[in-house]
Structure formats: structure tokens, C-alpha cells
C-alpha positions as CSV (number, residue, x, y, z in Angstrom):
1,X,112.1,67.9,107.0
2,X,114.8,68.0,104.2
3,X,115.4,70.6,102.5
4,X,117.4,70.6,99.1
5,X,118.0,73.5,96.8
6,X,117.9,72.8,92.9
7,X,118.8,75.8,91.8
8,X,116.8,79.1,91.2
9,X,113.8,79.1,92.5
10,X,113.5,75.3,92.9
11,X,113.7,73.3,95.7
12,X,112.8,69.6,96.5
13,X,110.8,69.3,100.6
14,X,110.8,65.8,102.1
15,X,108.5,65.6,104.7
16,X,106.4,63.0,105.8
17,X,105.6,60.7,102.9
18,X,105.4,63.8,100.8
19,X,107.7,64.6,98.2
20,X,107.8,68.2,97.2
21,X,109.4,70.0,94.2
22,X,109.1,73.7,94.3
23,X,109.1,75.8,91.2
24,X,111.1,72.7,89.8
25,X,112.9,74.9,87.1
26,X,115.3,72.4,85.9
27,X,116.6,71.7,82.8
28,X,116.4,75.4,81.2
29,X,119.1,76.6,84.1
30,X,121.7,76.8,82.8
31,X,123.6,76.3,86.4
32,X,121.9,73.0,86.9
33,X,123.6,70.3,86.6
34,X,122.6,67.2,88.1
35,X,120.8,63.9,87.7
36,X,117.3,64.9,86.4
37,X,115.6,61.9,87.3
38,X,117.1,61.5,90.6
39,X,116.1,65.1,91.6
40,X,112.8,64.5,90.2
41,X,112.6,60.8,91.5
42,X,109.0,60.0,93.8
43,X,107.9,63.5,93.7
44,X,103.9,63.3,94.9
45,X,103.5,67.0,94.8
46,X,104.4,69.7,92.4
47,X,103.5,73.2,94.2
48,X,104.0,76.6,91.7
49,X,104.1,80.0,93.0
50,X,103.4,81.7,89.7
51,X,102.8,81.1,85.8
52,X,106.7,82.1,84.5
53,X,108.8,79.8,82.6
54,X,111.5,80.1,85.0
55,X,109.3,78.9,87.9
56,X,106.7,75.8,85.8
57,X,109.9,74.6,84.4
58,X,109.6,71.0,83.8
59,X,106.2,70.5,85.8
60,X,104.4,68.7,82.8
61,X,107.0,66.3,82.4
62,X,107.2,65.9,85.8
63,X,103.8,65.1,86.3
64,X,103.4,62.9,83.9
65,X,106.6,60.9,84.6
66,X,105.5,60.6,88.3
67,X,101.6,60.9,88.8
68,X,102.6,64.6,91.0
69,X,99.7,66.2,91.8
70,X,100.4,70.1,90.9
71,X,99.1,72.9,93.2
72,X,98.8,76.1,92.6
73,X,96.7,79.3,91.2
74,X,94.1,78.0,89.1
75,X,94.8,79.6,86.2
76,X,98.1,77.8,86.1
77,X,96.7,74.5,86.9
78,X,94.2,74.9,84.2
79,X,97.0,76.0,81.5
80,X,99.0,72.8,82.3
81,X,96.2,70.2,82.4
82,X,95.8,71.3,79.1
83,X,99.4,70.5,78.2
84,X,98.8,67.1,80.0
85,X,98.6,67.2,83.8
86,X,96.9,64.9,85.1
87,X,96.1,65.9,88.9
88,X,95.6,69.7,89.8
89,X,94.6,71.2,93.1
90,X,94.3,74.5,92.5
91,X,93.7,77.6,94.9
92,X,94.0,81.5,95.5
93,X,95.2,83.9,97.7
94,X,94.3,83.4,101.5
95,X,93.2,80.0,100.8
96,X,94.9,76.4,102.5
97,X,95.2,73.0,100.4
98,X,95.2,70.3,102.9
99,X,97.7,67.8,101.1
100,X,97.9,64.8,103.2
101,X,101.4,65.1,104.9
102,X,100.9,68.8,104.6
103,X,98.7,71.9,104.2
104,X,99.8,74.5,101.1
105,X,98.7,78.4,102.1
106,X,98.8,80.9,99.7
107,X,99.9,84.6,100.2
108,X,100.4,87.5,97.5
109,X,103.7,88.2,96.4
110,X,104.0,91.6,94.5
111,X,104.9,90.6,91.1
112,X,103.1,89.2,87.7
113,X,102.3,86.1,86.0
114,X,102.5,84.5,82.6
115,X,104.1,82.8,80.0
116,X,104.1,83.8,76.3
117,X,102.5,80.9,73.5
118,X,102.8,81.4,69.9
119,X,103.8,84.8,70.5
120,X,101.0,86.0,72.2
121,X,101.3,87.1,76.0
122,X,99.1,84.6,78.4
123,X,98.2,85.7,81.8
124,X,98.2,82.8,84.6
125,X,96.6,84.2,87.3
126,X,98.5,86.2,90.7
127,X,101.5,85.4,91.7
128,X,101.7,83.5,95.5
129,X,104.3,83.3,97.7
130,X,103.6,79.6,99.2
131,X,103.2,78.5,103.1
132,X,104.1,74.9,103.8
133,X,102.9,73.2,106.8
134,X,103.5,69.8,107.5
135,X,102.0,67.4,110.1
136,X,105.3,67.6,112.1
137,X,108.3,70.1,111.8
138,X,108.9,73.5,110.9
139,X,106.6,75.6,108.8
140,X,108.2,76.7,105.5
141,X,107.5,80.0,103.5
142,X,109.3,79.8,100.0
143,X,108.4,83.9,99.2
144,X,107.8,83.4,95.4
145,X,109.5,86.0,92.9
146,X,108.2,89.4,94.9
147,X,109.5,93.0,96.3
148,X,109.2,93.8,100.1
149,X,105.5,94.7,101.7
150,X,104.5,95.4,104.7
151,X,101.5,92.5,105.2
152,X,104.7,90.4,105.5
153,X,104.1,90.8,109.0
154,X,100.6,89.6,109.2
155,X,102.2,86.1,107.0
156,X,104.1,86.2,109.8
157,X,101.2,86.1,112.2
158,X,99.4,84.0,111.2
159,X,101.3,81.2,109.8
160,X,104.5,81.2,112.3
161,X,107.1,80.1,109.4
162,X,110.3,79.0,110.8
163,X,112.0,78.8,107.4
164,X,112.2,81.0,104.9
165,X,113.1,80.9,101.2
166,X,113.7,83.9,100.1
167,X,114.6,85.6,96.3
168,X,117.7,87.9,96.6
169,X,118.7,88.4,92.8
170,X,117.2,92.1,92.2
171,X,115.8,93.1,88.7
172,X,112.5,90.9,88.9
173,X,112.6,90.9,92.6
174,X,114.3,91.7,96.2
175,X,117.6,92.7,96.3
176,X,120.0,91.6,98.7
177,X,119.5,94.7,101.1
178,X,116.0,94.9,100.7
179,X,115.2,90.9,101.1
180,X,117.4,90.9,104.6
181,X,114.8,94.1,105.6
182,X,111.9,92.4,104.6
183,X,113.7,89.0,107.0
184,X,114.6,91.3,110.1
185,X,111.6,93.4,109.6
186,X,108.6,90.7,109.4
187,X,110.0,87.7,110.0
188,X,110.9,85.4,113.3
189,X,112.6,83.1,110.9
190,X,115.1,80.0,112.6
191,X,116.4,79.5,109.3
192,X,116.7,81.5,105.9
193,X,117.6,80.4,102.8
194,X,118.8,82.9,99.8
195,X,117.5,82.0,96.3
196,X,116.5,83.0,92.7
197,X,120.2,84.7,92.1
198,X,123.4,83.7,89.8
199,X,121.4,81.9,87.1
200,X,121.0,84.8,84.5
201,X,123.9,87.4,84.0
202,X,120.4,90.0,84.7
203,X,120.6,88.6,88.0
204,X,123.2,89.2,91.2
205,X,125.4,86.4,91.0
206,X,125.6,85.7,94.7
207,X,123.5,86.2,97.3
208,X,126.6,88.2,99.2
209,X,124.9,91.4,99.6
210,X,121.6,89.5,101.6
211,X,124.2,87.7,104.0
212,X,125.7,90.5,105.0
213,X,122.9,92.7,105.5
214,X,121.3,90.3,107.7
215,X,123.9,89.9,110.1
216,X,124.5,86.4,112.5
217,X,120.4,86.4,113.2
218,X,118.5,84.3,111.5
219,X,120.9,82.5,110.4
220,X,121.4,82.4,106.7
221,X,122.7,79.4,105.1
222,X,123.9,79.3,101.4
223,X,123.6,75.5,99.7
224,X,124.7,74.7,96.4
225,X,122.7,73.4,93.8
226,X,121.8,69.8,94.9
227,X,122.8,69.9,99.0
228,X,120.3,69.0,101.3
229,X,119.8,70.5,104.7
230,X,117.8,68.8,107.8
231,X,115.6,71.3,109.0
């Protein structure tokens, strides 16, 4: 598997013949800064772990640029068909979307969902954290925008995820401290990743405080925007 952060949230997942982009939040960061269309480039799959702008990011034109089948809740997958998607696969919590070179499991994540459209508030359905199996490697769990709960361990259980991504940034999710609880606490992670921190001045700007309160185990590595990582 390959693993490459974009920024945020986002993250591209090369597994298989499967191309992945993760809450592909791209061109509205204002950290981002590299070539759109080669980030973007053969994506099969677009997989969404909740309705906010800063998580759908350029999913429509995504989509239509590469025929990307988007996955997730089905209120979001409904709300962007109508903005011109052509392919949804949409699910809930507790359910598993066989994709091919890999099966998508959804989990809650304690946090909302929505976007607002001519100034009204929309509502898109729960927010997931996301599962990602593939036919061979490790199993991924990319933890969506959410706070620290204790059915973590039963994710843990029941999916065995070797990597985690994992939000760090505080305000609209985990801190630092509390994320590297939530790791040590649940998790039998190989491999963490920090994310969702730096991009807003509302946010932490590095994931510092999560490194350090994790300690040497499971080892935490740090990308920046646009390296890749062979997992």
C-alpha cells in the first residue's frame, strides 16, 4: 500500500488497482500546494467521512474529471449526485462496501455533518470514521473529524487496523493529548499518522503535542503535504 498525505484530512491510498483519495480537500487549503491534477490523476474511488466542506472538497470535480466512484453516507452521496456525480455507493454505520481491490467499513465518529447552501444549514447524514481493507496489506482506519470514545476498542476488535490516521488539531476534534490516549488506549496500531492540524490558524499548527504524548510505540510518523509512505 502507499500512503500519501495531501494535506488536512486528505489522503491519496494506492492499493491494488485502486486508487483512493480520502476527504480530497484540495484546492480550498490554503497549505496545499501541489499539482492538482497529478494528485488527483486515476483516482477510481472517492471515499468521504462526513458532509463538511473541508472534508468533500473537490469531490464533484473529481468525479467528473475521472469517472471516481464516491462512497460514503448516503445522504452525502445523494447531495453530490445532484451536483453531478455520477457513481455513488453509499452506506451507514456498521455497514462494509466491497470495492473491488478493497472493502470500505463504516464506524461513528462523534462529530456532525453538513454544509451550508444559499444560506441555509443542510444536514448530510452521520459522520463515519472509515475502515479500509484491501485484498492484501495492512488494514487502514482514517478516524474522520471525531473526539475520543470508548467503542474505539471494539473498531479495534473487529477490524484489526494496522494504520491509523488520526485528527490531532483540537477545536473541532482530538487534541494532541487526547488523540495519543485514544491510540495507546484502543488501538494495536503498527503505524499512526497525525492529521487535520496547521491548516486554519483555529487549528494546532503541529501535531507536536500528539508525538510526544505517544511516546516511541506505535510509531508516529509526520509526512508533509505530498510524501508518500510504503506501508
Amino acid at each position: 500500500m502507499k500512503l500519501t498525505w495531501l494535506g488536512h484530512s486528505a489522503f491519496r491510498v494506492e492499493t491494488g488497482a485502486a486508487i483512493i483519495l480520502i476527504d480530497p480537500f484540495l484546492r480550498g487549503n490554503p497549505k496545499f500546494d501541489l499539482d492538482f491534477a497529478a494528485v488527483t490523476a486515476g483516482s477510481t474511488h472517492i471515499l468521504l467521512t462526513h458532509g463538511h466542506d473541508d472534508h468533500t472538497g473537490d469531490s464533484v470535480e473529481i468525479a467528473k474529471a475521472s469517472g471516481a466512484e464516491l462512497v460514503g453516507s448516503f445522504e452525502v452521496c445523494m447531495y453530490l449526485a445532484a451536483q453531478g456525480v455520477a457513481k455513488i455507493n453509499p452506506g451507514n454505520t456498521g455497514g462494509t462496501i466491497d470495492c473491488g481491490d478493497f472493502r470500505v467499513s463504516f464506524t461513528q465518529a462523534l462529530h456532525s455533518s453538513g454544509t451550508t447552501a444559499n444560506g441555509q444549514s443542510v444536514y448530510l447524514g452521520n459522520p463515519f470514521g472509515i475502515v479500509v481493507t484491501p485484498r492484501r496489506g495492512p488494514t487502514l482506519y482514517h478516524m474522520g473529524d471525531t473526539d475520543i470514545f470508548s467503542d474505539m476498542a471494539l473498531i479495534n476488535e473487529l477490524h484489526h487496523p494496522k494504520i491509523g490516521l488520526v485528527p490531532v488539531g483540537d477545536r473541532f476534534t482530538m487534541g494532541g493529548k487526547t488523540a495519543a490516549e485514544a491510540v495507546k488506549r484502543y488501538f494495536d496500531f503498527e503505524t499512526v499518522v497525525p492529521c487535520h492540524y496547521g491548516t486554519f490558524d483555529l487549528l494546532a499548527q503541529d501535531p507536536s503535542e500528539f508525538v510526544a504524548a505517544l511516546g516511541a510505540k506505535p510509531k508516529a510518523i509526520v509526512p508533509k503535504i505530498g510524501q508518500s509512505l510504503e506501508l
